[in-house]
Structure formats: C-alpha cells, structure tokens
N, CA, C, O and CB atoms as a CASP TS submission, in Angstrom:
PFRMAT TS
TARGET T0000
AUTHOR 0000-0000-0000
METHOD Language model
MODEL 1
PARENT N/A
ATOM      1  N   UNK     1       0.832  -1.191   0.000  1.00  0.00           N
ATOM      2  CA  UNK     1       0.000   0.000   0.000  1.00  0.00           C
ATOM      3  C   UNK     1       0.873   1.250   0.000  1.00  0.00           C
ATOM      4  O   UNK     1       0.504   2.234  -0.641  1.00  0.00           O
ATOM      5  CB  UNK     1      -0.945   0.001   1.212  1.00  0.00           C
ATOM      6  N   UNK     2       1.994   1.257   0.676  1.00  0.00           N
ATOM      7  CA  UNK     2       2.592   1.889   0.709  1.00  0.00           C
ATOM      8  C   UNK     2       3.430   2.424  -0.952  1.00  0.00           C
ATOM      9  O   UNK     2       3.574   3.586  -1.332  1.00  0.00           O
ATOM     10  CB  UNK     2       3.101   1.365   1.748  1.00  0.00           C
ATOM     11  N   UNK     3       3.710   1.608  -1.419  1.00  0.00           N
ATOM     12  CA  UNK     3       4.122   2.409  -3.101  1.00  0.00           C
ATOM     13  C   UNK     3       2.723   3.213  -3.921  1.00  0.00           C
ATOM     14  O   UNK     3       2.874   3.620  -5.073  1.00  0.00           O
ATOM     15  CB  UNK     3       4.706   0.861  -4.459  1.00  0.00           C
ATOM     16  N   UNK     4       1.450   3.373  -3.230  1.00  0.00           N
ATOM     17  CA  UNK     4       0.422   4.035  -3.855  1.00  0.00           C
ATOM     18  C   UNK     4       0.205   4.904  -3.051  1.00  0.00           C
ATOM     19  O   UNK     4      -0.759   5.596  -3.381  1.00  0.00           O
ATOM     20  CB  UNK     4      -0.671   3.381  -4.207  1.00  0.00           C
ATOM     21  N   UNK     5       0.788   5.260  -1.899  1.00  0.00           N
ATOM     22  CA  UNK     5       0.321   6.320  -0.837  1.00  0.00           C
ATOM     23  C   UNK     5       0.138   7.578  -1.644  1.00  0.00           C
ATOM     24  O   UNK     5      -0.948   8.139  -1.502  1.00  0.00           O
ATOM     25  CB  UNK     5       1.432   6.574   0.431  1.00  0.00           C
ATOM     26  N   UNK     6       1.193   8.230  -2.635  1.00  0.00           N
ATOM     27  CA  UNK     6       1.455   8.772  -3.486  1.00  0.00           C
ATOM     28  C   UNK     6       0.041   9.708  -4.374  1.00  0.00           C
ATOM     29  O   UNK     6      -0.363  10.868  -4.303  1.00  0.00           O
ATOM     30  CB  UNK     6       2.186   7.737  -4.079  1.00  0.00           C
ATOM     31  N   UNK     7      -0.330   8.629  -5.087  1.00  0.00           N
ATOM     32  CA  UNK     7      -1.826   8.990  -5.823  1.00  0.00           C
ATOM     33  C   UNK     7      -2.999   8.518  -4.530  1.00  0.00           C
ATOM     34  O   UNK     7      -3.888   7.802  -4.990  1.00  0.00           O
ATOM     35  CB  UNK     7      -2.111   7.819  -7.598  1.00  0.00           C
ATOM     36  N   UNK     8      -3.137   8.807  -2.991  1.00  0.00           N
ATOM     37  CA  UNK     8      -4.515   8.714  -2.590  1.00  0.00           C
ATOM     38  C   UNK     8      -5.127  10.409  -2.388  1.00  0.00           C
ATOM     39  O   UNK     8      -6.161  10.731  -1.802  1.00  0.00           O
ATOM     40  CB  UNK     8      -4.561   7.724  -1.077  1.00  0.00           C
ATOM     41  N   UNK     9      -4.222  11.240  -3.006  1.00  0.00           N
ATOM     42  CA  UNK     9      -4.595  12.942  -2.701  1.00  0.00           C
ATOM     43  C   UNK     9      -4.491  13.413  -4.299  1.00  0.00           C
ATOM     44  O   UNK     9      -4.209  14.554  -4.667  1.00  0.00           O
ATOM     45  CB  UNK     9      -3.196  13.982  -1.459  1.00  0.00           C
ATOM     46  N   UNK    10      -4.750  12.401  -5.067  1.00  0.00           N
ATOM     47  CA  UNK    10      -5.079  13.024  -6.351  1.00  0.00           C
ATOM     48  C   UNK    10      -5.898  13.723  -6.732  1.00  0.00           C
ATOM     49  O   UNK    10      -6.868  12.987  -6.551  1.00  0.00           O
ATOM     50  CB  UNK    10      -5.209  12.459  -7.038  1.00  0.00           C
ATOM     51  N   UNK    11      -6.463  14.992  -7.312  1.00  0.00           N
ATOM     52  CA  UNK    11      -7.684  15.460  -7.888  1.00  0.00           C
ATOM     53  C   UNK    11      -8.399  14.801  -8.660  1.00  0.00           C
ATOM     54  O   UNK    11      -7.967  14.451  -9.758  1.00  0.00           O
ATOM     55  CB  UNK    11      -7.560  16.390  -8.461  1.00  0.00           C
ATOM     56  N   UNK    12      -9.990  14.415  -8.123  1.00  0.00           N
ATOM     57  CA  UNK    12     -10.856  13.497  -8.705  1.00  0.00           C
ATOM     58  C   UNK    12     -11.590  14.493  -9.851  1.00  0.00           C
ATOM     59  O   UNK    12     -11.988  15.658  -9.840  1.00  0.00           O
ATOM     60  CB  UNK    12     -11.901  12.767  -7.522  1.00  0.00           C
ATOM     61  N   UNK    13     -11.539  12.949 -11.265  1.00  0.00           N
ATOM     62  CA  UNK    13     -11.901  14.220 -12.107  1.00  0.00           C
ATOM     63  C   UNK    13     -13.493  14.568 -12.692  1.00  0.00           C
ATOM     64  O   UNK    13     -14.378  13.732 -12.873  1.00  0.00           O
ATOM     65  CB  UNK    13     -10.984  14.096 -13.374  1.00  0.00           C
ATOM     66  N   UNK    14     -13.559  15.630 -12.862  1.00  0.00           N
ATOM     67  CA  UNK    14     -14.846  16.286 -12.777  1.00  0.00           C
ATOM     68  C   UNK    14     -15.651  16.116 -14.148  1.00  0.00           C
ATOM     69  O   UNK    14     -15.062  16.782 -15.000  1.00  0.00           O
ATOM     70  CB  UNK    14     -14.626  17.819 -12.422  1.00  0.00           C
ATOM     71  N   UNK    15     -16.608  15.573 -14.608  1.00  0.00           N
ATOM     72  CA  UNK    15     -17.512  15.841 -15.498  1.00  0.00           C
ATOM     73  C   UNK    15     -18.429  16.772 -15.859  1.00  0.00           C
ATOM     74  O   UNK    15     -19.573  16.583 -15.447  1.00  0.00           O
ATOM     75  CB  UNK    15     -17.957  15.205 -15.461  1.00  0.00           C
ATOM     76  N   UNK    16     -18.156  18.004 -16.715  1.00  0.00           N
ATOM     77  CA  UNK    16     -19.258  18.863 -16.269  1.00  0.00           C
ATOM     78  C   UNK    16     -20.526  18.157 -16.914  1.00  0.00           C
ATOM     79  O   UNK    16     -21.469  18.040 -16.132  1.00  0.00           O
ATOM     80  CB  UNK    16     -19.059  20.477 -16.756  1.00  0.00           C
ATOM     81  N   UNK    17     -20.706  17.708 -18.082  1.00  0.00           N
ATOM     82  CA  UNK    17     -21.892  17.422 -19.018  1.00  0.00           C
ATOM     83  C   UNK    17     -22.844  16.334 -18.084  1.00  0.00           C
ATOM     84  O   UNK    17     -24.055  16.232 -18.279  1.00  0.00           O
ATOM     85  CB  UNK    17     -21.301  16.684 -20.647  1.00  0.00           C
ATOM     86  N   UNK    18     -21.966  15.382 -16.836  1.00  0.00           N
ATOM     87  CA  UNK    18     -22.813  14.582 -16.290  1.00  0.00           C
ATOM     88  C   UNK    18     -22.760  14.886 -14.374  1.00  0.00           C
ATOM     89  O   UNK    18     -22.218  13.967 -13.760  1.00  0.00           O
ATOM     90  CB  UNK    18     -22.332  13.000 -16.891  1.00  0.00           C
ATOM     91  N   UNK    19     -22.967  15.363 -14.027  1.00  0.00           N
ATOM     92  CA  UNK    19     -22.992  16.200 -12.440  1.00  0.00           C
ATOM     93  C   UNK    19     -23.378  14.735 -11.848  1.00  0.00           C
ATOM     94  O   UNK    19     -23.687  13.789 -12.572  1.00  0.00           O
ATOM     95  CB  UNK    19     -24.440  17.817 -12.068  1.00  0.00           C
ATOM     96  N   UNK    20     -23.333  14.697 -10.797  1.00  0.00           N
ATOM     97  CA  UNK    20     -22.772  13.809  -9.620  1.00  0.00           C
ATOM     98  C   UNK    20     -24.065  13.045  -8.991  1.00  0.00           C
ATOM     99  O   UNK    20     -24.477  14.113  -8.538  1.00  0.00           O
ATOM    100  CB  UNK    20     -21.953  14.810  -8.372  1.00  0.00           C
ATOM    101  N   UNK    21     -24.680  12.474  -8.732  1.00  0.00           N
ATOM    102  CA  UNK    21     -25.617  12.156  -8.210  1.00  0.00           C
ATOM    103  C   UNK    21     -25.979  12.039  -6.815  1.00  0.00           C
ATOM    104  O   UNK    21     -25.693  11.052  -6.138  1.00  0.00           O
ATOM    105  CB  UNK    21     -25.731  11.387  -8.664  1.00  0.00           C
ATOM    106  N   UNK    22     -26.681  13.162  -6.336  1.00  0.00           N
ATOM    107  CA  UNK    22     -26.507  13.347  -4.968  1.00  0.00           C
ATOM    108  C   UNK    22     -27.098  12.194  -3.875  1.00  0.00           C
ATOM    109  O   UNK    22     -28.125  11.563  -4.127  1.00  0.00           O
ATOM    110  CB  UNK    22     -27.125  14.658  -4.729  1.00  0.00           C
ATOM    111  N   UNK    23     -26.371  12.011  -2.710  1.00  0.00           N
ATOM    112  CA  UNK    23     -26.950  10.743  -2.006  1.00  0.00           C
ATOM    113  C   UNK    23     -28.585  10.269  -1.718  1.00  0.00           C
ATOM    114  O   UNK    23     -28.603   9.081  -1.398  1.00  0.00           O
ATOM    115  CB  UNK    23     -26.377  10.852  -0.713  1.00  0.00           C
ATOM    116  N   UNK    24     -29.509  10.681  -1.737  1.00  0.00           N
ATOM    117  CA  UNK    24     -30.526  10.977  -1.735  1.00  0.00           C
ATOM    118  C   UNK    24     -31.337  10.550  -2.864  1.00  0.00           C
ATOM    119  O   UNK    24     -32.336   9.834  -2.806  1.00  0.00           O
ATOM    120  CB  UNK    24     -30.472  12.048  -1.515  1.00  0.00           C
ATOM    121  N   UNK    25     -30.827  11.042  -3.855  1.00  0.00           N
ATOM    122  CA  UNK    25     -31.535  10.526  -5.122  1.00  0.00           C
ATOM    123  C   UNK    25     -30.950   9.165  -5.358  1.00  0.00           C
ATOM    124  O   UNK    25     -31.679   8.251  -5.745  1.00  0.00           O
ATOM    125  CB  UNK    25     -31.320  11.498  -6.450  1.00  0.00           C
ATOM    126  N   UNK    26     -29.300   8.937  -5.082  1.00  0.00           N
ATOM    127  CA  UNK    26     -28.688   7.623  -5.845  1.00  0.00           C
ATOM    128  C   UNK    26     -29.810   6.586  -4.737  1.00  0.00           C
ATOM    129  O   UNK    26     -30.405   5.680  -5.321  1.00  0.00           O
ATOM    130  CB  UNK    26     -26.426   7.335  -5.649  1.00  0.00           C
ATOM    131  N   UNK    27     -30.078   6.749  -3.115  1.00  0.00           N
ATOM    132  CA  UNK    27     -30.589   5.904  -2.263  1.00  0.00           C
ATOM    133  C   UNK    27     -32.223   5.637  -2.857  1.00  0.00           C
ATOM    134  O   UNK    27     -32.880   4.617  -2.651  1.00  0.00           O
ATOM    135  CB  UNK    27     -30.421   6.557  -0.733  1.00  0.00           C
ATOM    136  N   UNK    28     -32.608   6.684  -3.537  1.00  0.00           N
ATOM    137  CA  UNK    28     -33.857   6.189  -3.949  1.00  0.00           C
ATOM    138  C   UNK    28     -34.299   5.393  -5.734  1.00  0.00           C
ATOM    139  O   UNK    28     -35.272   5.256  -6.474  1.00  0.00           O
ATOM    140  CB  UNK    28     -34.652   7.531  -3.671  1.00  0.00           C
ATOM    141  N   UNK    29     -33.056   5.113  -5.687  1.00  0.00           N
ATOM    142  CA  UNK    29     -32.670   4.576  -6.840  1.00  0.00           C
ATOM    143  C   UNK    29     -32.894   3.446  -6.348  1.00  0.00           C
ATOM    144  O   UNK    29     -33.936   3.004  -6.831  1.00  0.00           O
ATOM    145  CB  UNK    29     -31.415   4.843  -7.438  1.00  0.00           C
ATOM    146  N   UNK    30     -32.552   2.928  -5.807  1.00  0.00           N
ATOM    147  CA  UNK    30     -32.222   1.258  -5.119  1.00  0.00           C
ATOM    148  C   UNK    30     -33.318   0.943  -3.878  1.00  0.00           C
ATOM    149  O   UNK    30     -33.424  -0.077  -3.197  1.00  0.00           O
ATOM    150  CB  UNK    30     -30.360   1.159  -4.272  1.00  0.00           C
ATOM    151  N   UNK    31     -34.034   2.096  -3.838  1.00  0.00           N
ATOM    152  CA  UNK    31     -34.925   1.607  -2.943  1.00  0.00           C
ATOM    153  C   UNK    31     -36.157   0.528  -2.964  1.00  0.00           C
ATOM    154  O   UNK    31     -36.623   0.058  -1.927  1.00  0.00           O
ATOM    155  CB  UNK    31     -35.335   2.566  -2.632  1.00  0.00           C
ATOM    156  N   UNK    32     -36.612   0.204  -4.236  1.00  0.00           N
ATOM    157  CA  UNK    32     -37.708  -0.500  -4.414  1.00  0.00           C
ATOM    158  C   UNK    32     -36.993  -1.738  -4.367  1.00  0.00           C
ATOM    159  O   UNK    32     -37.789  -2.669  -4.492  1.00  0.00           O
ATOM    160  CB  UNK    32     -38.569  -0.186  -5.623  1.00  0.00           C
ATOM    161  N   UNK    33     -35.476  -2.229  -4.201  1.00  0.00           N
ATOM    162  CA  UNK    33     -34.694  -3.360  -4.182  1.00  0.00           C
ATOM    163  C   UNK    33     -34.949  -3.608  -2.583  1.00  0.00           C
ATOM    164  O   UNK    33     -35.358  -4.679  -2.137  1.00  0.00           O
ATOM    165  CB  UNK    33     -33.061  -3.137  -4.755  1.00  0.00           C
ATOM    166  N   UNK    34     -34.728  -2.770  -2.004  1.00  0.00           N
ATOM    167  CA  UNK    34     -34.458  -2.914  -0.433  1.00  0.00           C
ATOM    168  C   UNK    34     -36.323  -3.113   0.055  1.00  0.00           C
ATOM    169  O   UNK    34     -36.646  -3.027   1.240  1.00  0.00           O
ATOM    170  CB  UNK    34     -33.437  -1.103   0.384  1.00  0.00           C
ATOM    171  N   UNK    35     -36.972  -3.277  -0.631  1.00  0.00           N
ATOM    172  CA  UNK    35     -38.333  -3.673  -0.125  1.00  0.00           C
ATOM    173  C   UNK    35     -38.412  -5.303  -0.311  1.00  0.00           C
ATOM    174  O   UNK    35     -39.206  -5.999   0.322  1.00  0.00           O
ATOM    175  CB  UNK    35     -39.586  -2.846  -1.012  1.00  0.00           C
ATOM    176  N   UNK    36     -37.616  -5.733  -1.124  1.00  0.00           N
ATOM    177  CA  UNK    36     -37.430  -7.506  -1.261  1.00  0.00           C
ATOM    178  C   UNK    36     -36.937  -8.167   0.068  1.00  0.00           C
ATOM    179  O   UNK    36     -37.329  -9.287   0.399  1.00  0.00           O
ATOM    180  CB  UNK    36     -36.163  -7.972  -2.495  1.00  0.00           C
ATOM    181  N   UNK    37     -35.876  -7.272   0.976  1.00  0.00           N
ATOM    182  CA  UNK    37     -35.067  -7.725   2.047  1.00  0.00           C
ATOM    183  C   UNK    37     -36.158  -8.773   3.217  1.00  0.00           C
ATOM    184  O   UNK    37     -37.102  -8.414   3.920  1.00  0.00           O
ATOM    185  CB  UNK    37     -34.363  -6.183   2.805  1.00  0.00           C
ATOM    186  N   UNK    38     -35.749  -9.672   3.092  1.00  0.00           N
ATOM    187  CA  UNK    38     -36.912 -10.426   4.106  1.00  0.00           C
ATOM    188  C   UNK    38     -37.617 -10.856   3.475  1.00  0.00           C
ATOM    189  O   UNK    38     -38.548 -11.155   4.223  1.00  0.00           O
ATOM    190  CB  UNK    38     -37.722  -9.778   5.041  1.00  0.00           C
ATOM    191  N   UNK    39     -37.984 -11.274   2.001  1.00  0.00           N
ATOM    192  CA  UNK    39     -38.979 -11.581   1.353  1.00  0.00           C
ATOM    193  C   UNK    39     -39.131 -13.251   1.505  1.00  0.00           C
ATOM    194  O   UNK    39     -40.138 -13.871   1.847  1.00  0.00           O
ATOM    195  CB  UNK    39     -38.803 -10.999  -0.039  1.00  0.00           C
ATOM    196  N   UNK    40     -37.491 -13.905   1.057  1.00  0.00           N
ATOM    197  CA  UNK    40     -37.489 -15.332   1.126  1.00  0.00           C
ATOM    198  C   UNK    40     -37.534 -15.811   2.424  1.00  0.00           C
ATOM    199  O   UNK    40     -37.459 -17.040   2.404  1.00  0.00           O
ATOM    200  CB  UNK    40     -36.403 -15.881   0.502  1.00  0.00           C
ATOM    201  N   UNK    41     -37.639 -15.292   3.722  1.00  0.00           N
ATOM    202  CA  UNK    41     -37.581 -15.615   4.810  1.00  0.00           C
ATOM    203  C   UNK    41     -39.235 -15.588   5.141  1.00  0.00           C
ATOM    204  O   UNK    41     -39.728 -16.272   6.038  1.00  0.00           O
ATOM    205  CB  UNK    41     -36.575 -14.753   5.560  1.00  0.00           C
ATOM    206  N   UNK    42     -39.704 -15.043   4.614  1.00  0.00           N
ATOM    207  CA  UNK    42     -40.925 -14.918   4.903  1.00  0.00           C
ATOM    208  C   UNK    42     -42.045 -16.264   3.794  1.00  0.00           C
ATOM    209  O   UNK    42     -43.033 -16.861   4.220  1.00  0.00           O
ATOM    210  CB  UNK    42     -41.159 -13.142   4.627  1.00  0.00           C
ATOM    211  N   UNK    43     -41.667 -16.340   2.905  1.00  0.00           N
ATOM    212  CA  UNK    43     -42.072 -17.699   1.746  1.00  0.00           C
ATOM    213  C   UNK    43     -41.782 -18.760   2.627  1.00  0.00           C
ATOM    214  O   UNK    43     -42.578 -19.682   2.803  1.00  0.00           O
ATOM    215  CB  UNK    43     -41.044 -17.909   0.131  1.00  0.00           C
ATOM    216  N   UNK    44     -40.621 -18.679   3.227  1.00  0.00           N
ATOM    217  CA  UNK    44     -40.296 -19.801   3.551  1.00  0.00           C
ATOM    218  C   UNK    44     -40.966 -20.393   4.959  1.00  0.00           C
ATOM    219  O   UNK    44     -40.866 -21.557   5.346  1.00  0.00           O
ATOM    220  CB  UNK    44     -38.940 -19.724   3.524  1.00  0.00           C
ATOM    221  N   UNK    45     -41.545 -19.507   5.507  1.00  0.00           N
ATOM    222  CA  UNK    45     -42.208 -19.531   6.861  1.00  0.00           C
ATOM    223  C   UNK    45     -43.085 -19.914   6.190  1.00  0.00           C
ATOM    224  O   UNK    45     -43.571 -21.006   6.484  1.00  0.00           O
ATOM    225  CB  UNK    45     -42.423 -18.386   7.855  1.00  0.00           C
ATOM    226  N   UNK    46     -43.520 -19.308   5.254  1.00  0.00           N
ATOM    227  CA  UNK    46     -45.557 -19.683   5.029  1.00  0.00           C
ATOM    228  C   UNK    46     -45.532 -20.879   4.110  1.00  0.00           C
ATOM    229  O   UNK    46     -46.621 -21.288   3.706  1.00  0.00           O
ATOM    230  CB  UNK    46     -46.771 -18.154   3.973  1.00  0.00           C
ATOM    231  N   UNK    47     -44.048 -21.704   3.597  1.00  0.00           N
ATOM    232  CA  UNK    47     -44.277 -22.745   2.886  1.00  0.00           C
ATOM    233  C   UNK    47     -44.276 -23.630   4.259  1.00  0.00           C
ATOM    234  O   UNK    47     -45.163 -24.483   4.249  1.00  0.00           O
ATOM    235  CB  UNK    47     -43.208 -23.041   1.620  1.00  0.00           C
ATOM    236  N   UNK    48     -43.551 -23.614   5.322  1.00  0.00           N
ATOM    237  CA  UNK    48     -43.300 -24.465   6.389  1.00  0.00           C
ATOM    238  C   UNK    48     -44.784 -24.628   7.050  1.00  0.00           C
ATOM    239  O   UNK    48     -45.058 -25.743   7.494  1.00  0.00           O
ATOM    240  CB  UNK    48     -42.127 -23.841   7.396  1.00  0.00           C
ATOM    241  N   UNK    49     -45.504 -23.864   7.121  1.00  0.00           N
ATOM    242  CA  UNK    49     -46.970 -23.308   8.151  1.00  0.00           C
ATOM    243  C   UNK    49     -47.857 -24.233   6.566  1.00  0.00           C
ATOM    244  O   UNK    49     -48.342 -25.268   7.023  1.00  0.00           O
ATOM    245  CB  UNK    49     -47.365 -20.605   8.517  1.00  0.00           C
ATOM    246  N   UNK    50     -48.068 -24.165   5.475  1.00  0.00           N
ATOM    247  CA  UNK    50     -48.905 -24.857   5.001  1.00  0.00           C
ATOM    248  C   UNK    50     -48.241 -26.544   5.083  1.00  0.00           C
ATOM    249  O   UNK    50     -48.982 -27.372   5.612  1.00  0.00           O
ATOM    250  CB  UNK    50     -49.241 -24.193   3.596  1.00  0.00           C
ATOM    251  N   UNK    51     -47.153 -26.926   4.672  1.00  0.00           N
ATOM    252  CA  UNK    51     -47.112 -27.937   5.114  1.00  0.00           C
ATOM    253  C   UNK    51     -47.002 -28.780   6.021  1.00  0.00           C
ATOM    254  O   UNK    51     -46.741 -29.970   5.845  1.00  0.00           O
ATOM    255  CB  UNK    51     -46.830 -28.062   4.831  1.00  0.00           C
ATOM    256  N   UNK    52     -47.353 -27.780   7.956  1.00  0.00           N
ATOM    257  CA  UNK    52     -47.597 -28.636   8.980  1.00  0.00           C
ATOM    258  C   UNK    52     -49.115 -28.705   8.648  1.00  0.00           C
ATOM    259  O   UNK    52     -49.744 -29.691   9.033  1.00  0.00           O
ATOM    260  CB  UNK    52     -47.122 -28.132  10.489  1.00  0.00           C
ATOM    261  N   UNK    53     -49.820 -27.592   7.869  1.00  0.00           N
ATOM    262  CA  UNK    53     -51.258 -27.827   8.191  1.00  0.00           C
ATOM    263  C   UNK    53     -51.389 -29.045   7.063  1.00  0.00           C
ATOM    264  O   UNK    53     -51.898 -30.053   7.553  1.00  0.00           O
ATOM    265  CB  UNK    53     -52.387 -26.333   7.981  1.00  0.00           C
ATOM    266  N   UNK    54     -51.007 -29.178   5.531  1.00  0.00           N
ATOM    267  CA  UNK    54     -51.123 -30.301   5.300  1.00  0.00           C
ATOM    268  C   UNK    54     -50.999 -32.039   5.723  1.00  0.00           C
ATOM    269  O   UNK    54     -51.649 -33.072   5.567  1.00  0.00           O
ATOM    270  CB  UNK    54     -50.745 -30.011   4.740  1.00  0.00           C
ATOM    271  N   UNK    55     -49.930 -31.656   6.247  1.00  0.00           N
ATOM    272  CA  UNK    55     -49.628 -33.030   7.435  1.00  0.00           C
ATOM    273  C   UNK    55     -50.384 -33.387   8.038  1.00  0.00           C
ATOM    274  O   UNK    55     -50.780 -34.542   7.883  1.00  0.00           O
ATOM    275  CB  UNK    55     -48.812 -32.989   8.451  1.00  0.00           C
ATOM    276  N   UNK    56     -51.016 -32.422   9.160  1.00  0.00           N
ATOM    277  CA  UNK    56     -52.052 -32.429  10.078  1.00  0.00           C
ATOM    278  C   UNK    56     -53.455 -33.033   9.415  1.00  0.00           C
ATOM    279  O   UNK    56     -54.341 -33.667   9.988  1.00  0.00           O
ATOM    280  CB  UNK    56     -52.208 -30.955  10.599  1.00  0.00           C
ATOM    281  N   UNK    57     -53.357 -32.588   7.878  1.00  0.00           N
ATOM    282  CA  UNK    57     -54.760 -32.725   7.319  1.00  0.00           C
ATOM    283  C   UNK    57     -54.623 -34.430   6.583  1.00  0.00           C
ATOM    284  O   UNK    57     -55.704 -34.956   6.316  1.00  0.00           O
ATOM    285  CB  UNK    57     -55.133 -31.234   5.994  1.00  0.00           C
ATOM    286  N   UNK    58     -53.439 -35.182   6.300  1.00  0.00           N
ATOM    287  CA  UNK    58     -52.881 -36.255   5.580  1.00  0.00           C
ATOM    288  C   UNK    58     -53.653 -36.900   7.753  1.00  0.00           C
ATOM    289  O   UNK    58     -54.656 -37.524   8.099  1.00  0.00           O
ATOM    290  CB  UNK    58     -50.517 -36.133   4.690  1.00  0.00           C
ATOM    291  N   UNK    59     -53.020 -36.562   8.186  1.00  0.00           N
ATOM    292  CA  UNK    59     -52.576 -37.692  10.118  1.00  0.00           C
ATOM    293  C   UNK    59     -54.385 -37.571  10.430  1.00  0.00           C
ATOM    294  O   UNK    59     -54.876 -38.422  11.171  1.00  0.00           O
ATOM    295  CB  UNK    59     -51.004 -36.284  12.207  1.00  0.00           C
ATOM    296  N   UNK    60     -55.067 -36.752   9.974  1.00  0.00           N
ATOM    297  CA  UNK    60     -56.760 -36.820  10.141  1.00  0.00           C
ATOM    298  C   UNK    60     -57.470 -38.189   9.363  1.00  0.00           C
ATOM    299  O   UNK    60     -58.276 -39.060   9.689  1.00  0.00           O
ATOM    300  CB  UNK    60     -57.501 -35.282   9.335  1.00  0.00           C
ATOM    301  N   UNK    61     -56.686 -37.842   8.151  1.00  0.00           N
ATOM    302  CA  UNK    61     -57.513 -38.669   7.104  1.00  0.00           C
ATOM    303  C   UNK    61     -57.210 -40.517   7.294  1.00  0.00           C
ATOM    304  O   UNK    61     -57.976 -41.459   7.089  1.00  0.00           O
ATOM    305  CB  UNK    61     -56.927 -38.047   5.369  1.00  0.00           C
ATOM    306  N   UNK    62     -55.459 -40.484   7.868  1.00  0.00           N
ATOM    307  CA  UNK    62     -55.322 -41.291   7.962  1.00  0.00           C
ATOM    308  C   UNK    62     -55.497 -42.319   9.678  1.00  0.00           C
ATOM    309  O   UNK    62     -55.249 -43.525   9.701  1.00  0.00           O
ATOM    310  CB  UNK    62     -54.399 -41.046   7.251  1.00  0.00           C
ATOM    311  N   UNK    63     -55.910 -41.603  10.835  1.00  0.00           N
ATOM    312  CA  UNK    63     -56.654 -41.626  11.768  1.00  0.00           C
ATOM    313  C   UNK    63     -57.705 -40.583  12.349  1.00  0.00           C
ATOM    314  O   UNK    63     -57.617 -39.646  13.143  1.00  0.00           O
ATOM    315  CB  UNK    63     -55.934 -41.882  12.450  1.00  0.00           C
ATOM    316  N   UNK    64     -58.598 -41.074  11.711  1.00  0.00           N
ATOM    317  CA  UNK    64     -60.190 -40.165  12.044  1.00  0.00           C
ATOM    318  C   UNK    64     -60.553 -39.875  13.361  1.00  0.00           C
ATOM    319  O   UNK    64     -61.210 -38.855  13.565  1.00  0.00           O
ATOM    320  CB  UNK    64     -61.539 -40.958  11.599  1.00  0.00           C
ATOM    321  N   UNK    65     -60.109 -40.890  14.657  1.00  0.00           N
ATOM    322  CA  UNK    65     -60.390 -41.181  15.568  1.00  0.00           C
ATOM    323  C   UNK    65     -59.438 -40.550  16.173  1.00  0.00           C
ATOM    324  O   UNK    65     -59.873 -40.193  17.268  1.00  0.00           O
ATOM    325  CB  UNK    65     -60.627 -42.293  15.700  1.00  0.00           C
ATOM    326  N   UNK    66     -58.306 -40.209  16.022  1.00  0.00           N
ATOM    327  CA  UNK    66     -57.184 -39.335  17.013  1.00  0.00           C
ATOM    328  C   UNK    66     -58.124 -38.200  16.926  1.00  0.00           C
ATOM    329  O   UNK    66     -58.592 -38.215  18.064  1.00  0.00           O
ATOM    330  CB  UNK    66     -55.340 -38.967  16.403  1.00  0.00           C
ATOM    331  N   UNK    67     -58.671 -37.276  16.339  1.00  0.00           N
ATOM    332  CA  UNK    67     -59.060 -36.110  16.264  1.00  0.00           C
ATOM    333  C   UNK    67     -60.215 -35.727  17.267  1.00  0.00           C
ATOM    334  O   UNK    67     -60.674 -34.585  17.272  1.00  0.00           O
ATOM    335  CB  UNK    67     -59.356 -35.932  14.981  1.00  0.00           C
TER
END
C-alpha cells in the first residue's frame, strides 16, 4: 500500500456534461430493491406453516379417531 500512498490525494476528475448524483436521489434509486429484504424468509415460513397444516390434514384422514 505503501508504493500508492502517493496517488490517494489526487484530484478526482470532474464531469461537467454529467454532475454527480446526490446521495438521496442515488438511495432512492435502489430503494424499491431494499423492499425484497426479508422476502425469502418470509415464503419460507408460510411454505413451512402450510405444510404442517397439510400433514395435520394427511394424520386426520389417515386416523379419524385421534381427532
């Protein structure tokens, strides 16, 4: 790291024709992504919850009398 110490105070270079995208706008760029977060955790709960209730509904059919 040390042979690049050199270029970390370089002047970053400027575009005028395309201006910078301020934090705010770039965060609402990506925001309709960050509404997925938790999505497969949540499928996966409600695939687990229908197939105890299927089970439950297979252990009825196959003893009428436990119920």
């Amino acid at each position: 790291m040390k042979q690049y110490e050199d270029m970390l105070d370089l002047p970053r270079p400027r575009i005028s024709g395309h201006p910078r995208m301020d934090r705010k706008k770039r965060a609402a760029q990506f925001a309709p992504f960050a509404a997925l977060n938790g999505y497969e955790e949540l499928v996966e709960k409600a695939l687990r919850r229908h197939e105890a209730a299927v089970e439950a509904q297979v252990e009825r059919i196959r003893d009428p009398e436990k119920t």
